[in-house]
DRENKOL-187702 format. One line per 2 residues: number of its first residue (from 1); their letters; for each residue y, x, z of N, C-alpha, C, CB. Coordinates in steps of 0.02 Angstrom, whole numbers, padded with zeros to 5 digits. Each point is the difference from the previous one (the first is absolute). Glycine has a CB too. Layout:
% residues N
NUM	a	Y X Z Y X Z Y X Z Y X Z | ...;
This chain:
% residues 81
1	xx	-07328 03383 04377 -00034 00062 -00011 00021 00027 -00068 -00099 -00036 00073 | 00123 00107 -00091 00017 00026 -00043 -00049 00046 -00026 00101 -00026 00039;
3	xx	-00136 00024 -00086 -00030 00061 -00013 00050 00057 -00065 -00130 -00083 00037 | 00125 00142 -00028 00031 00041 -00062 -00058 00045 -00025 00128 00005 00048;
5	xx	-00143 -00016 -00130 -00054 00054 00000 00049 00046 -00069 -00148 -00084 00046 | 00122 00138 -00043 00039 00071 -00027 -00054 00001 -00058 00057 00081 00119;
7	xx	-00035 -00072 -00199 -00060 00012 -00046 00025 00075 -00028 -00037 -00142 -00038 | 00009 00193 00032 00031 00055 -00023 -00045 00011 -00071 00044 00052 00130;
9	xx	-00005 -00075 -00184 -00019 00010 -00053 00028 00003 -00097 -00063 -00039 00114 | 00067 00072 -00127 00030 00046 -00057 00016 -00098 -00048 -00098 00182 00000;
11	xx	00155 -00159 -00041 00025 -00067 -00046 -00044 -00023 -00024 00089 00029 -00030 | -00150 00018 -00009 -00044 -00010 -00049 -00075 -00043 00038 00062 00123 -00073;
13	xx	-00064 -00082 00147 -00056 -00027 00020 00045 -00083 00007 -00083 00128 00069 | 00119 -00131 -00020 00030 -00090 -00001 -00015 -00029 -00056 00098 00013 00059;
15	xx	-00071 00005 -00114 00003 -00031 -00079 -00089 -00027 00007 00111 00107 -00089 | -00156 -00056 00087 -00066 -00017 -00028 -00042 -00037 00062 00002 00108 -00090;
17	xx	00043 -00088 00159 -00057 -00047 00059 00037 -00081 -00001 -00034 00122 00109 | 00088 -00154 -00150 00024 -00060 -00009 -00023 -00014 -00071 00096 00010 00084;
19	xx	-00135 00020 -00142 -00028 -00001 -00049 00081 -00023 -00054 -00154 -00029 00063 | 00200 00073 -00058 00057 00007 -00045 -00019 00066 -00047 00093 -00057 00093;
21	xx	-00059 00037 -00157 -00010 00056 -00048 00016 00055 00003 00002 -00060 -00049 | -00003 00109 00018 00000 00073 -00007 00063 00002 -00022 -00116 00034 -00024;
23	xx	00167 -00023 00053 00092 00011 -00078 00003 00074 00005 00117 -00117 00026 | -00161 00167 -00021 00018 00072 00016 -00014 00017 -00089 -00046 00029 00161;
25	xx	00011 -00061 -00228 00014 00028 -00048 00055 -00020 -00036 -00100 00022 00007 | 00094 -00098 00003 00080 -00027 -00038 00059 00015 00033 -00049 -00094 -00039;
27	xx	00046 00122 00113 00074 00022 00022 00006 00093 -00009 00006 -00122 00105 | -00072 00156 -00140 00028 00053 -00041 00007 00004 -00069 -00036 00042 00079;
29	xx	00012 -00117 -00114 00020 -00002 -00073 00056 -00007 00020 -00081 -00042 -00071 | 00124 -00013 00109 00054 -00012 -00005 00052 00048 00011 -00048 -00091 00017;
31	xx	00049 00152 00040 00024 00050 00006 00016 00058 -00048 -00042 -00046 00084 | -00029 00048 -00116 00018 00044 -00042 00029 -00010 -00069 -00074 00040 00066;
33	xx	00076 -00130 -00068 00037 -00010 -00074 00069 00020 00003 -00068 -00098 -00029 | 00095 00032 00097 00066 00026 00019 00023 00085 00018 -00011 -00125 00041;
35	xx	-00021 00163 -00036 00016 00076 -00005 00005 00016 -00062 -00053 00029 00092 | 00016 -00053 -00133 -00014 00019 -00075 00072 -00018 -00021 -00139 -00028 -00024;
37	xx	00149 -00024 00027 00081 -00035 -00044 00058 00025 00040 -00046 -00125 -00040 | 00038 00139 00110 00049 00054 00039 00036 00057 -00056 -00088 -00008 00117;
39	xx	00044 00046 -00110 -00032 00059 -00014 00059 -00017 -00108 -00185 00009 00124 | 00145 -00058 -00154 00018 00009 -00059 00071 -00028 -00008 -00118 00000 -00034;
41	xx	00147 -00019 00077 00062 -00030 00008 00031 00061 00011 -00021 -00117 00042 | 00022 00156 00014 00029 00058 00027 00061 00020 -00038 -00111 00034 00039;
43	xx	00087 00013 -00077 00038 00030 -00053 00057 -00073 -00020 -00118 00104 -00052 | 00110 -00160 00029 00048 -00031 -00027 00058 -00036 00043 -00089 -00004 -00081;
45	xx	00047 00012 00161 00081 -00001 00037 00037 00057 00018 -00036 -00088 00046 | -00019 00141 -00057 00066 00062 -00011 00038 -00001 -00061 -00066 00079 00059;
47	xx	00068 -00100 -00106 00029 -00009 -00054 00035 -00054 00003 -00073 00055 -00050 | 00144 -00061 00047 00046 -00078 00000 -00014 -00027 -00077 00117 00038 00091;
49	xx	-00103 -00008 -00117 00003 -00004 -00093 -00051 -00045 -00006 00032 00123 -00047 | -00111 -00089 00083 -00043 -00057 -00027 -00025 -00059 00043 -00034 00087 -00070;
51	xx	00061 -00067 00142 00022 -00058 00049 00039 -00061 -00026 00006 00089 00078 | 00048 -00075 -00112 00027 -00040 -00039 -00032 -00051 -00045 00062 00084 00017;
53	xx	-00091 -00039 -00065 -00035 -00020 -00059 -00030 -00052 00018 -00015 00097 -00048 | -00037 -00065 00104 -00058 -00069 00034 00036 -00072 00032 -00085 00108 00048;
55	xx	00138 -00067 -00029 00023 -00092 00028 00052 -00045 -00064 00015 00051 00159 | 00012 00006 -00212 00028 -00057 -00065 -00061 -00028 -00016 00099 00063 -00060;
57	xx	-00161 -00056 00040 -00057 -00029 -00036 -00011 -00076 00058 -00067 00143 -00064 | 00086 -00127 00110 -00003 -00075 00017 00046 -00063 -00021 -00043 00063 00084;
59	xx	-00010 -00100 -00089 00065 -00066 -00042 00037 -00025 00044 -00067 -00052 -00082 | 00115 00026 00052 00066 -00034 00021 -00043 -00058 00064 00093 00010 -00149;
61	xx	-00133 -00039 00129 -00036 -00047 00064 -00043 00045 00048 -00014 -00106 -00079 | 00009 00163 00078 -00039 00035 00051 00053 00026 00045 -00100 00032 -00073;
63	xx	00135 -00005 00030 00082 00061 00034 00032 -00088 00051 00068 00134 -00167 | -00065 -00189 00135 00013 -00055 00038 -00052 -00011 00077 00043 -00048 -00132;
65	xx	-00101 00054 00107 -00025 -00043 00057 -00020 00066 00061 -00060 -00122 -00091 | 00105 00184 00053 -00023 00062 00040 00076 00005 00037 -00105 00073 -00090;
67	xx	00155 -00106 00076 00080 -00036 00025 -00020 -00041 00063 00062 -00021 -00130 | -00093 -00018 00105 -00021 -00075 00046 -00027 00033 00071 -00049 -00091 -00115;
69	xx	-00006 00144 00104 -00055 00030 00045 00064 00015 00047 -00121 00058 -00079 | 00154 -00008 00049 00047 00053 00059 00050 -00056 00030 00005 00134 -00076;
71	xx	00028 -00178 00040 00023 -00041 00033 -00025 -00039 00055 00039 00011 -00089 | -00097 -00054 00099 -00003 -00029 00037 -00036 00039 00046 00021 -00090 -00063;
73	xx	-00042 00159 00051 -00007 00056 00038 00059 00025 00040 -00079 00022 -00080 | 00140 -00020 00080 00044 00015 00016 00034 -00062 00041 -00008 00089 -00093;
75	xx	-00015 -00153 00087 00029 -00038 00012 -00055 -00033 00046 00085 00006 -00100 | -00122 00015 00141 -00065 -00003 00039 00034 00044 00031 -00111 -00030 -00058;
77	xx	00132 00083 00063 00043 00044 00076 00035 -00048 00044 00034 00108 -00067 | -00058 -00093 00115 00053 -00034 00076 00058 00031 -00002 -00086 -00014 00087;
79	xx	00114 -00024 -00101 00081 00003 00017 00034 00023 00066 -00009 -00089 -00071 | 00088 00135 00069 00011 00025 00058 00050 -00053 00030 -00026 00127 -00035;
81	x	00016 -00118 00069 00052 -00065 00050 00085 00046 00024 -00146 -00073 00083;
């Protein structure tokens, strides 16, 4: 015997009828920070000059382990036969 029952009910009601928390203010703090630093970045990737600038200020071990990232990023692609 199979039973199927159908619950028609909004994310928020699920969240609170399984007694899970509320993330609807910390997932618009979080939204709107990341918009905020969007937003103040903008302008400096239209600009190469100070695109630049921002990535010399990284040290010689960051510009490295930011080498390492793309590498074994690149090297995680499936290969063509």
């Amino acid at each position: 015997m199979k039973f199927t029952i159908n619950i028609d009910c909004t994310p928020a009601e699920a969240r609170a009828f399984f007694g899970m928390p509320d993330v609807e203010p910390m997932n618009k703090m979080i939204v709107d920070e990341m918009t905020r630093r969007a937003k103040d970045n903008l302008d400096t990737l239209a600009d190469p000059e100070r695109f630049m600038a921002q990535w010399m200020q990284m040290s010689g071990k960051s510009m490295e382990q930011f080498q390492n990232l793309m590498g074994s990023a690149m090297g995680a692609a499936p290969k063509k036969k």
